[in-house]
Predicted model as a PDB file, atoms N, CA, C, CB and O in Angstrom, pLDDT in the B-factor column:
MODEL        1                                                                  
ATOM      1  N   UNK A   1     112.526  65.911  84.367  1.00 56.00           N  
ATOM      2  CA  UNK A   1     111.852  66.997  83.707  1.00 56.00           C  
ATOM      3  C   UNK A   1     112.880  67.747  82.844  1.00 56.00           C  
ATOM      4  CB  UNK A   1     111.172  67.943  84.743  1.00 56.00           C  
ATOM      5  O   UNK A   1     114.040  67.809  83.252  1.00 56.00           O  
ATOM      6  N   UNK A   2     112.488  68.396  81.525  1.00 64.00           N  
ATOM      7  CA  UNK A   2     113.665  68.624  80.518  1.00 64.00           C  
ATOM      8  C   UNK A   2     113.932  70.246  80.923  1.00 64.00           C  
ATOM      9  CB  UNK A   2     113.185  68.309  78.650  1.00 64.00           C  
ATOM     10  O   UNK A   2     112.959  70.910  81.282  1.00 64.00           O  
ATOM     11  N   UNK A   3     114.843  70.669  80.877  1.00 65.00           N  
ATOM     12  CA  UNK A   3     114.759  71.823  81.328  1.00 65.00           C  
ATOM     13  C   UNK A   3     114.465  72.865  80.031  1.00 65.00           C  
ATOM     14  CB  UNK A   3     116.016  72.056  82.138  1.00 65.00           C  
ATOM     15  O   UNK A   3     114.817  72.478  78.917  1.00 65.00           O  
ATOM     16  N   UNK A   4     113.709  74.418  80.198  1.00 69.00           N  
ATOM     17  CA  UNK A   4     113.486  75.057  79.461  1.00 69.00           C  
ATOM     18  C   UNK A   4     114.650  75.925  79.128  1.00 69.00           C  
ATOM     19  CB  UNK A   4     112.482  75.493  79.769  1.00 69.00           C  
ATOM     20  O   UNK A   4     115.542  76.477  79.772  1.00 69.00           O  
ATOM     21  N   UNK A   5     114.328  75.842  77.969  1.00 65.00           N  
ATOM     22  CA  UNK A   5     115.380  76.880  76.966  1.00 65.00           C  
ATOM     23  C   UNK A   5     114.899  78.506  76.839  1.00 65.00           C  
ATOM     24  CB  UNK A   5     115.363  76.231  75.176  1.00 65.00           C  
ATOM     25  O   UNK A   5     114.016  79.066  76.190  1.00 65.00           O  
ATOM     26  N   UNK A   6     116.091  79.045  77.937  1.00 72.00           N  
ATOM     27  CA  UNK A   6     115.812  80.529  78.252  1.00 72.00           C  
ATOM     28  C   UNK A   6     116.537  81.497  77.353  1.00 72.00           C  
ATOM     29  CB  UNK A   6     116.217  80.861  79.700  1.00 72.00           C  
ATOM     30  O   UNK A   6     117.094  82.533  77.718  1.00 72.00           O  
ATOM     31  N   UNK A   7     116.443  80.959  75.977  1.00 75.00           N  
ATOM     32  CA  UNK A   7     116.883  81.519  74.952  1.00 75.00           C  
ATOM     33  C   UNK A   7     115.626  81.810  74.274  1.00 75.00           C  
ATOM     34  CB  UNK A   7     117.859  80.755  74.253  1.00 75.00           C  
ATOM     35  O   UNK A   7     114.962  80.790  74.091  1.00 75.00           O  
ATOM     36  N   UNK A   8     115.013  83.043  73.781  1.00 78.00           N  
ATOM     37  CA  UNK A   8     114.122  82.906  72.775  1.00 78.00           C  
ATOM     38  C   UNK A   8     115.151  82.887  71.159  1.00 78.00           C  
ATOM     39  CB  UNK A   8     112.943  84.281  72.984  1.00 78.00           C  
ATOM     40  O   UNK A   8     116.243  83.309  70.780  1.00 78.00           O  
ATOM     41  N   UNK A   9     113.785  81.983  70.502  1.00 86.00           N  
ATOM     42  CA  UNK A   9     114.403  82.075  69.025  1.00 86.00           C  
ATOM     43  C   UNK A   9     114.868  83.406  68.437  1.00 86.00           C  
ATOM     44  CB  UNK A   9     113.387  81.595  68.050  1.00 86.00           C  
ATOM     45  O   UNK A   9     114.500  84.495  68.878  1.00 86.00           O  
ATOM     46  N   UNK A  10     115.531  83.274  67.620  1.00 89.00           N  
ATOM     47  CA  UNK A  10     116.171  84.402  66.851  1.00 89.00           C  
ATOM     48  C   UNK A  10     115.429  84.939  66.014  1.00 89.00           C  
ATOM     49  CB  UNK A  10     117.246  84.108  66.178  1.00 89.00           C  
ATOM     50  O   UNK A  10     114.643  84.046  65.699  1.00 89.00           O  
ATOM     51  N   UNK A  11     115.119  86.067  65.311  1.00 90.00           N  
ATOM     52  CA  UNK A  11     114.525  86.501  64.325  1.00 90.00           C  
ATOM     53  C   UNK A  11     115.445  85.967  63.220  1.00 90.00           C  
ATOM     54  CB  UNK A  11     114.276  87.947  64.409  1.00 90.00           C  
ATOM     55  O   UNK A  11     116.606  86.342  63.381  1.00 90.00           O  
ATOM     56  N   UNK A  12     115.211  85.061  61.955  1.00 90.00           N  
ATOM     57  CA  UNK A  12     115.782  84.647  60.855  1.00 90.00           C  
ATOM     58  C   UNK A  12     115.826  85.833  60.119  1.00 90.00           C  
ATOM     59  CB  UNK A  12     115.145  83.555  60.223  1.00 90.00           C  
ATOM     60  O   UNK A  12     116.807  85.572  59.423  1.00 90.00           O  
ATOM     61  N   UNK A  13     115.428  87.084  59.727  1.00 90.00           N  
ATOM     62  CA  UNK A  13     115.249  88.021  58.903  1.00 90.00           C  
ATOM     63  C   UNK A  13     117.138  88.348  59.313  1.00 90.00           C  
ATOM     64  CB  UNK A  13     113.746  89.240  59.278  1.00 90.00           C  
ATOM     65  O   UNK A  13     118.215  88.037  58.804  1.00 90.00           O  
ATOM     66  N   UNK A  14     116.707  89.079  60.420  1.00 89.00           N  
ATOM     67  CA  UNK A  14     117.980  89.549  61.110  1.00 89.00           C  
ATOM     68  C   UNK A  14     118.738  89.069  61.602  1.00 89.00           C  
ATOM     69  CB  UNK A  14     117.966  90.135  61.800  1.00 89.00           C  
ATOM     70  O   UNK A  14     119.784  89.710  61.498  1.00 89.00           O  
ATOM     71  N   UNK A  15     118.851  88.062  62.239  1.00 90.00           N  
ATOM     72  CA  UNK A  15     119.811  87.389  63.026  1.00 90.00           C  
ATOM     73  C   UNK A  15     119.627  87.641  64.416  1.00 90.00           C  
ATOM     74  CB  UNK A  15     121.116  87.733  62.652  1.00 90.00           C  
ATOM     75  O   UNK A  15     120.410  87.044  65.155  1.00 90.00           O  
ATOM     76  N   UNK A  16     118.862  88.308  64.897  1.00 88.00           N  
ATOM     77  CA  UNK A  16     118.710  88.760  66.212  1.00 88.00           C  
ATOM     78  C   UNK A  16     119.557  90.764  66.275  1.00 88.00           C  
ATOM     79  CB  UNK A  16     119.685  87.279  67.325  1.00 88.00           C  
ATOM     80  O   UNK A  16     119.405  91.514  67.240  1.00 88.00           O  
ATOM     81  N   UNK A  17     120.305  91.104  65.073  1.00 90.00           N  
ATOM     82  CA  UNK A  17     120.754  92.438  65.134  1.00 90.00           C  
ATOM     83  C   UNK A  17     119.911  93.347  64.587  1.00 90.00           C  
ATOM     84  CB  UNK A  17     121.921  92.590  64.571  1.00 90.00           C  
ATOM     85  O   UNK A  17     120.239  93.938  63.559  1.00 90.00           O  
ATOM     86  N   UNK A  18     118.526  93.613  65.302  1.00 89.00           N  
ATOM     87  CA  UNK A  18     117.253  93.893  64.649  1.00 89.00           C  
ATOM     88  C   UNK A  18     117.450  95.820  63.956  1.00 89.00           C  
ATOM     89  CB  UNK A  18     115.803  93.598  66.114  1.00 89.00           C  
ATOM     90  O   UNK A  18     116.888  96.440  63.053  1.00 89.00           O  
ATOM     91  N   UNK A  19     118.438  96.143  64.878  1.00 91.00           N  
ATOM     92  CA  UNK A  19     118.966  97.939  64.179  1.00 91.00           C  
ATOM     93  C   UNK A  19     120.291  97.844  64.011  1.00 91.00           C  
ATOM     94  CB  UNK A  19     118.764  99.497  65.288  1.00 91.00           C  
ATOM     95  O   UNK A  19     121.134  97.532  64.851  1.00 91.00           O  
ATOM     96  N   UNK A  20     120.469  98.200  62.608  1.00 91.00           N  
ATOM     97  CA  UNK A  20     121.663  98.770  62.385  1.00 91.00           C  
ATOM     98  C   UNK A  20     121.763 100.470  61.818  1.00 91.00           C  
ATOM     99  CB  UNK A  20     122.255  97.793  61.414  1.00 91.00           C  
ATOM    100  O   UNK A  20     120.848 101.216  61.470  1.00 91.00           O  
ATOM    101  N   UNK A  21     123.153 100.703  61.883  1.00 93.00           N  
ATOM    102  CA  UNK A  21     123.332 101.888  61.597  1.00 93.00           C  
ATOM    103  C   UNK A  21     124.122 102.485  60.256  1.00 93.00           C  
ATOM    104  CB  UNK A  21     123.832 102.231  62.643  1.00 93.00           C  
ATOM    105  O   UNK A  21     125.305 102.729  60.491  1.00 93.00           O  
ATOM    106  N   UNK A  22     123.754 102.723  59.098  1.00 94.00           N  
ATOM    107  CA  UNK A  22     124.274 102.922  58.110  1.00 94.00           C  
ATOM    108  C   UNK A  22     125.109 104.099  57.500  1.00 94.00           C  
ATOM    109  CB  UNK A  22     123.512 102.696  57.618  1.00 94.00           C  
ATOM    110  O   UNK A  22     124.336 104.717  56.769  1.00 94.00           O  
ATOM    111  N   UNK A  23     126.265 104.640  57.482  1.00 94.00           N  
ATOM    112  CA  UNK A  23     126.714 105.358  56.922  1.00 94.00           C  
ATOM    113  C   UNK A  23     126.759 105.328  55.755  1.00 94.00           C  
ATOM    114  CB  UNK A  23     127.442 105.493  57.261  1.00 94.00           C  
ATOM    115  O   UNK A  23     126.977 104.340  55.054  1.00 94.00           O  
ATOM    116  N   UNK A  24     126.386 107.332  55.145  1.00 93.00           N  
ATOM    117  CA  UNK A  24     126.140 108.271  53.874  1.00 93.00           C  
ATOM    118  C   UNK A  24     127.113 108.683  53.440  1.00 93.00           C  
ATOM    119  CB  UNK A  24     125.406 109.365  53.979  1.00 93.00           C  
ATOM    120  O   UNK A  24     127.152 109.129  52.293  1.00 93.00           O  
ATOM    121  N   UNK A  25     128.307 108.642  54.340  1.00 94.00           N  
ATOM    122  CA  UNK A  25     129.383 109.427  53.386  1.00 94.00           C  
ATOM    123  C   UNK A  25     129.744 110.504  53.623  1.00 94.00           C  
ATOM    124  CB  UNK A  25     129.091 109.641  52.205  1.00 94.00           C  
ATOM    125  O   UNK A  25     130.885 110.946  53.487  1.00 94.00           O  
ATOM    126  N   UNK A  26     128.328 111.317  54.202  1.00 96.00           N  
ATOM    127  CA  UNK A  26     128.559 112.547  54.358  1.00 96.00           C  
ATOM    128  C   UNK A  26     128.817 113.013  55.720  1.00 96.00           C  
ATOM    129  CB  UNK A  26     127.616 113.153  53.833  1.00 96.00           C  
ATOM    130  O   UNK A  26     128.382 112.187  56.522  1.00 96.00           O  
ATOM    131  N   UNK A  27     129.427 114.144  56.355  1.00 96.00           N  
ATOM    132  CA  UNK A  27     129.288 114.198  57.326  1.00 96.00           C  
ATOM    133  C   UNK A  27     128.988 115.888  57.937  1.00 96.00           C  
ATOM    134  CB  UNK A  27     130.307 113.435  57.674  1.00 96.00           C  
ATOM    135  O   UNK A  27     129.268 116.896  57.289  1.00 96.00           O  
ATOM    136  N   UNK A  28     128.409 115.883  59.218  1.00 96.00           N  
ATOM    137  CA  UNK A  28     127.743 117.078  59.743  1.00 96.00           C  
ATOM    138  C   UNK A  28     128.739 118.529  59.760  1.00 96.00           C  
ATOM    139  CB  UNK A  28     127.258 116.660  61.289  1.00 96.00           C  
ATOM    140  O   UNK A  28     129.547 118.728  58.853  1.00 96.00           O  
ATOM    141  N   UNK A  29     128.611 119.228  60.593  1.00 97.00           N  
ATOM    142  CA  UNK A  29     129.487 120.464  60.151  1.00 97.00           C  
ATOM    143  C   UNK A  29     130.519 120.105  61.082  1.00 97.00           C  
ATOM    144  CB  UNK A  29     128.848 122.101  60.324  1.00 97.00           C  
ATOM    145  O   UNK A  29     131.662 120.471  60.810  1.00 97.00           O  
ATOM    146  N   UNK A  30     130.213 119.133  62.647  1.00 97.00           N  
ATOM    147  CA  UNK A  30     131.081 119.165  63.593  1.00 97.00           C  
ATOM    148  C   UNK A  30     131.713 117.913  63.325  1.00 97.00           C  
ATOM    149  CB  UNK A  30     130.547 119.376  64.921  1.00 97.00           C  
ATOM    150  O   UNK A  30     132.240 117.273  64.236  1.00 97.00           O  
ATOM    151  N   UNK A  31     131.697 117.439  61.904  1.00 96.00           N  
ATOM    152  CA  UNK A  31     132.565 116.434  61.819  1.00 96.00           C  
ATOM    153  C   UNK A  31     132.172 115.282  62.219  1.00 96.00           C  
ATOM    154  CB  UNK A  31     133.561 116.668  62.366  1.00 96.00           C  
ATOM    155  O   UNK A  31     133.162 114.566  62.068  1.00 96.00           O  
ATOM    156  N   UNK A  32     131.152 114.523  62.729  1.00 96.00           N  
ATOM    157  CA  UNK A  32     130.771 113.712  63.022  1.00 96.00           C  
ATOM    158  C   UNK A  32     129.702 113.316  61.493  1.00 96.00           C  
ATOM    159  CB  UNK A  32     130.341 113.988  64.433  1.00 96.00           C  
ATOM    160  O   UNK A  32     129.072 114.208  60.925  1.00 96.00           O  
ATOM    161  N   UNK A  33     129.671 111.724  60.983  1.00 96.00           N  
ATOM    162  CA  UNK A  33     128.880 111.124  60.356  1.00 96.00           C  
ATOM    163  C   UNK A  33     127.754 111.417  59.881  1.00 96.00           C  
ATOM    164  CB  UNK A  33     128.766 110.432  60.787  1.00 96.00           C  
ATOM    165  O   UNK A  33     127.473 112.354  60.627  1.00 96.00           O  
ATOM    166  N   UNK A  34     126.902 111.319  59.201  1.00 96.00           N  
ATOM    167  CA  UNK A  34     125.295 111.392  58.922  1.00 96.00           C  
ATOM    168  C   UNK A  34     124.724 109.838  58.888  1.00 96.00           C  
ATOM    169  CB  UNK A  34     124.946 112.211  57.302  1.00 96.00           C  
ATOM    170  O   UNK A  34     124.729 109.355  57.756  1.00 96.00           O  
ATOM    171  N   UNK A  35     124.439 109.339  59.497  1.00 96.00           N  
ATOM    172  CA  UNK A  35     123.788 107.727  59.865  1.00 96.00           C  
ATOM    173  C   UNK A  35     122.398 107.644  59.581  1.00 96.00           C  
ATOM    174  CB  UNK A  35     123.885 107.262  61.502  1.00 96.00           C  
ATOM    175  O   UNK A  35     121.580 108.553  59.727  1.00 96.00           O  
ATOM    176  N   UNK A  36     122.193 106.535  59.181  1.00 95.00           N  
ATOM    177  CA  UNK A  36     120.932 106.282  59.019  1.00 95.00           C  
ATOM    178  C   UNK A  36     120.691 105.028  59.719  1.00 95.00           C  
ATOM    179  CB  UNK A  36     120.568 106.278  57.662  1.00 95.00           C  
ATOM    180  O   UNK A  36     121.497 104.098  59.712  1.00 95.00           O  
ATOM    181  N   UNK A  37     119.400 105.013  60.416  1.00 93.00           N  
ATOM    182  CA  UNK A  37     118.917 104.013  61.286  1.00 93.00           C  
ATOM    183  C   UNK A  37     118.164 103.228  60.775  1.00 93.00           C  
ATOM    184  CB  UNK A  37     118.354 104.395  62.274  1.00 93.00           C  
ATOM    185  O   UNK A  37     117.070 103.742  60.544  1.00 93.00           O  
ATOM    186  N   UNK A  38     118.286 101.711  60.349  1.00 93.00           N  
ATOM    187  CA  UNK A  38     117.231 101.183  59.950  1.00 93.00           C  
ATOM    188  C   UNK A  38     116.970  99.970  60.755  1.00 93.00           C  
ATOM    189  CB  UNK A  38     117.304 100.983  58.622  1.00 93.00           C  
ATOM    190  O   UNK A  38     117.981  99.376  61.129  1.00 93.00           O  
ATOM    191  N   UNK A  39     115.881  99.503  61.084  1.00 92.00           N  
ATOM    192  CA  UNK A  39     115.406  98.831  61.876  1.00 92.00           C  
ATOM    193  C   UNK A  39     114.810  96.854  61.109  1.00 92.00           C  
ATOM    194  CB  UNK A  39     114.246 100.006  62.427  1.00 92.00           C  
ATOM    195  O   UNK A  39     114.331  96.718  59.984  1.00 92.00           O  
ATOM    196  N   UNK A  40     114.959  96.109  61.736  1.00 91.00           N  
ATOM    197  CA  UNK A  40     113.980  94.789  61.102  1.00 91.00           C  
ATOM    198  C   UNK A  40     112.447  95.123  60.573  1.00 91.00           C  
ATOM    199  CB  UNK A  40     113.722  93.595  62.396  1.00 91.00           C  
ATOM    200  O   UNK A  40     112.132  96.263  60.916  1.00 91.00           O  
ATOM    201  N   UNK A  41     111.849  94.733  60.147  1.00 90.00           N  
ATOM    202  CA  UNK A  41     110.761  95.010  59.763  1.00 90.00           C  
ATOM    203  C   UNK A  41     109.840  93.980  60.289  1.00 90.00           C  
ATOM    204  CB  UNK A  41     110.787  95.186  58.459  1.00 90.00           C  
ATOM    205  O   UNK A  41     108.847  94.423  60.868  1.00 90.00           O  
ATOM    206  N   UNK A  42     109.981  92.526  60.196  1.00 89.00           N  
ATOM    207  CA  UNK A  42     109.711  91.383  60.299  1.00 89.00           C  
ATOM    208  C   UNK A  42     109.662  91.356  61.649  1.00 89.00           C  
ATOM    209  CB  UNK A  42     110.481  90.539  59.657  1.00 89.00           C  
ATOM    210  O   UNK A  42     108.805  90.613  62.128  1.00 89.00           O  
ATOM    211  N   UNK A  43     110.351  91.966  62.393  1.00 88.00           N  
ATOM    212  CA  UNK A  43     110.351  91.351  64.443  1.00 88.00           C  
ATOM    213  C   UNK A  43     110.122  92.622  64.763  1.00 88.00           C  
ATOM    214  CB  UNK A  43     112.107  90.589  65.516  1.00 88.00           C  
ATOM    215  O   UNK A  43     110.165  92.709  65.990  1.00 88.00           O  
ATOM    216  N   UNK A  44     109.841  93.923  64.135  1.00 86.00           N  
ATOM    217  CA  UNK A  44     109.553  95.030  64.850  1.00 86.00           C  
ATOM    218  C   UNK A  44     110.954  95.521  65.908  1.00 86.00           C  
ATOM    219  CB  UNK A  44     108.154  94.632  65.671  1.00 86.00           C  
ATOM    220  O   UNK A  44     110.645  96.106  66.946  1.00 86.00           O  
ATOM    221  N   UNK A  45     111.628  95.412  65.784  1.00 87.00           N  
ATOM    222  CA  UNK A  45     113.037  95.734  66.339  1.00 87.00           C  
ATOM    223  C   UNK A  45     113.417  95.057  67.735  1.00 87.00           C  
ATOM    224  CB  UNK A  45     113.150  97.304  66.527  1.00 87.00           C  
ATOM    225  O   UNK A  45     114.230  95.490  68.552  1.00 87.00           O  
ATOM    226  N   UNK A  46     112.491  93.666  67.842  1.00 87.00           N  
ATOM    227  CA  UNK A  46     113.032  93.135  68.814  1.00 87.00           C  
ATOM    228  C   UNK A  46     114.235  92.171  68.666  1.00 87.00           C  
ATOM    229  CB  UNK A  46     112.097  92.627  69.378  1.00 87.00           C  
ATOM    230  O   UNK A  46     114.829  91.709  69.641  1.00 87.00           O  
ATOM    231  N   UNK A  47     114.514  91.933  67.540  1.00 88.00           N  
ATOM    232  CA  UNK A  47     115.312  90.339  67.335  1.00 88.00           C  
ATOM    233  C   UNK A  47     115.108  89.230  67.541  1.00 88.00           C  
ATOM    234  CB  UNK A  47     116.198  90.105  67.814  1.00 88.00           C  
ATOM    235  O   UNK A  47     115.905  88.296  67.447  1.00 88.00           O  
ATOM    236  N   UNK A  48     113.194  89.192  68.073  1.00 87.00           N  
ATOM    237  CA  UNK A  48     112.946  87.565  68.125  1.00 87.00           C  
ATOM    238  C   UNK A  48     111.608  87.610  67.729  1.00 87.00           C  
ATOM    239  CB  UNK A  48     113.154  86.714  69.645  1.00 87.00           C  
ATOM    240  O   UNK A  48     110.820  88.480  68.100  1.00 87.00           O  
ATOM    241  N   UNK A  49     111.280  86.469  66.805  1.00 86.00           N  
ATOM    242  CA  UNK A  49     109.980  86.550  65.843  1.00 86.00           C  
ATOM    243  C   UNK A  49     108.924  86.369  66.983  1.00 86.00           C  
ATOM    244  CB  UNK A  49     109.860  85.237  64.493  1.00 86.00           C  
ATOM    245  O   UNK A  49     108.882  85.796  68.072  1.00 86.00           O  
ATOM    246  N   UNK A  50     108.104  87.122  66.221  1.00 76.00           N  
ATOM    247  CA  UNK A  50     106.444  87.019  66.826  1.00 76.00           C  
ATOM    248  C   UNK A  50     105.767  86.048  67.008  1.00 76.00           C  
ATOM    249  CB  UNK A  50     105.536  87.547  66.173  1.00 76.00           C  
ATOM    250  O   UNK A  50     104.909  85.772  66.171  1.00 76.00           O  
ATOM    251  N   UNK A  51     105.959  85.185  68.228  1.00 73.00           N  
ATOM    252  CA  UNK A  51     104.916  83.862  68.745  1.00 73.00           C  
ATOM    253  C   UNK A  51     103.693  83.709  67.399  1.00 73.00           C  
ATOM    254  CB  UNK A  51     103.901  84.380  70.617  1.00 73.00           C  
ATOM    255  O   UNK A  51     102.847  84.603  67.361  1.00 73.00           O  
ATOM    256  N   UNK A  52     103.631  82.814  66.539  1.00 66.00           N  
ATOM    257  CA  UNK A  52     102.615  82.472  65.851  1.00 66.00           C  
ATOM    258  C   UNK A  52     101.276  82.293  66.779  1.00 66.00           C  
ATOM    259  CB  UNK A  52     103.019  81.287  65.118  1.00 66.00           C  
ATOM    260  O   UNK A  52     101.310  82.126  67.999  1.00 66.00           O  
ATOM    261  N   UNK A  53     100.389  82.341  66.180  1.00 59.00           N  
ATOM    262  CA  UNK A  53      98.924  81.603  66.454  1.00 59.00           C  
ATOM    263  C   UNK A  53      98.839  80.089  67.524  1.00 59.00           C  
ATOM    264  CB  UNK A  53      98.357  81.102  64.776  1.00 59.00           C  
ATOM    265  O   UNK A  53      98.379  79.751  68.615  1.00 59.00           O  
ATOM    266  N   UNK A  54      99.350  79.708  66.765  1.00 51.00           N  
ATOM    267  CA  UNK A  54      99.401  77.986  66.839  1.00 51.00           C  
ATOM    268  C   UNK A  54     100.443  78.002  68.234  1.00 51.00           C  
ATOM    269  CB  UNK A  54     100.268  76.995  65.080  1.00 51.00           C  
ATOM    270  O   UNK A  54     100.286  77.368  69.277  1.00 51.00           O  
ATOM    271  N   UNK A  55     101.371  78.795  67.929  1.00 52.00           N  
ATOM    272  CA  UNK A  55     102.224  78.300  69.197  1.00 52.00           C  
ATOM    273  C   UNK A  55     101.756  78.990  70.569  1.00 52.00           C  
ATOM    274  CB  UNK A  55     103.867  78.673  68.968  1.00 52.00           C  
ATOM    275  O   UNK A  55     101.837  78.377  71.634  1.00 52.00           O  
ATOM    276  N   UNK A  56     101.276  80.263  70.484  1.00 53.00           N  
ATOM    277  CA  UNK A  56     100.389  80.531  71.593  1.00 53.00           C  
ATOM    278  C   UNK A  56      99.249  80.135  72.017  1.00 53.00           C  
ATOM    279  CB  UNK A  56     100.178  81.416  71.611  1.00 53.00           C  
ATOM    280  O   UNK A  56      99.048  80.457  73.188  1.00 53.00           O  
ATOM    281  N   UNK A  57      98.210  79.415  71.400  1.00 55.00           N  
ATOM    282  CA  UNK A  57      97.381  78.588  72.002  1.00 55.00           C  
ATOM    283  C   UNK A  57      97.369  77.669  72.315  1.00 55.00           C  
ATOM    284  CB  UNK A  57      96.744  78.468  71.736  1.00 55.00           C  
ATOM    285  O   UNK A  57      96.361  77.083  72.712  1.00 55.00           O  
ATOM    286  N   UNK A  58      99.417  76.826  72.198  1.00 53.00           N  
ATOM    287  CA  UNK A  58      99.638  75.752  73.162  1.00 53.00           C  
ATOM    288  C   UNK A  58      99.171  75.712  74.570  1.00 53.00           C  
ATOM    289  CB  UNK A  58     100.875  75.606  73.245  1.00 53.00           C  
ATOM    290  O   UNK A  58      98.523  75.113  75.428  1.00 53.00           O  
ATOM    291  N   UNK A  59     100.399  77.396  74.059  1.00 53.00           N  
ATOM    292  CA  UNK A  59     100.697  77.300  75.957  1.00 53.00           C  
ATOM    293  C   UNK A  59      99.519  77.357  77.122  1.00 53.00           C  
ATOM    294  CB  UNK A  59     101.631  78.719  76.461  1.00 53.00           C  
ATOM    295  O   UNK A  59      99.824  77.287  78.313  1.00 53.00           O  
TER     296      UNK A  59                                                      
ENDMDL                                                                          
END                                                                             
């Protein structure tokens, strides 16, 4: 029996690094950064694509 792969696929958009954090340049009064959070769009911030149609009515 083949054994299952307890890896889910990767999101291709992202790579599986579904949030990153972007620095503005600017920073707050206490000296710390102003970041911006942006998220995958495509996997919804999980890092692994959304089971199609087809592949869930295999299982």
């Amino acid at each position: 029996m083949p054994a299952r792969n307890s890896n889910p696929p990767v999101c291709r958009n992202c790579g599986g690094f579904s949030s990153v954090s972007i620095t503005t340049g600017a920073r707050h009064r206490d000296g710390s950064r102003v970041l911006l959070r942006v998220v995958c769009r495509a996997c919804n911030d999980t890092g692994h694509p959304a089971p199609t149609a087809a592949l869930s009515a295999r299982r």
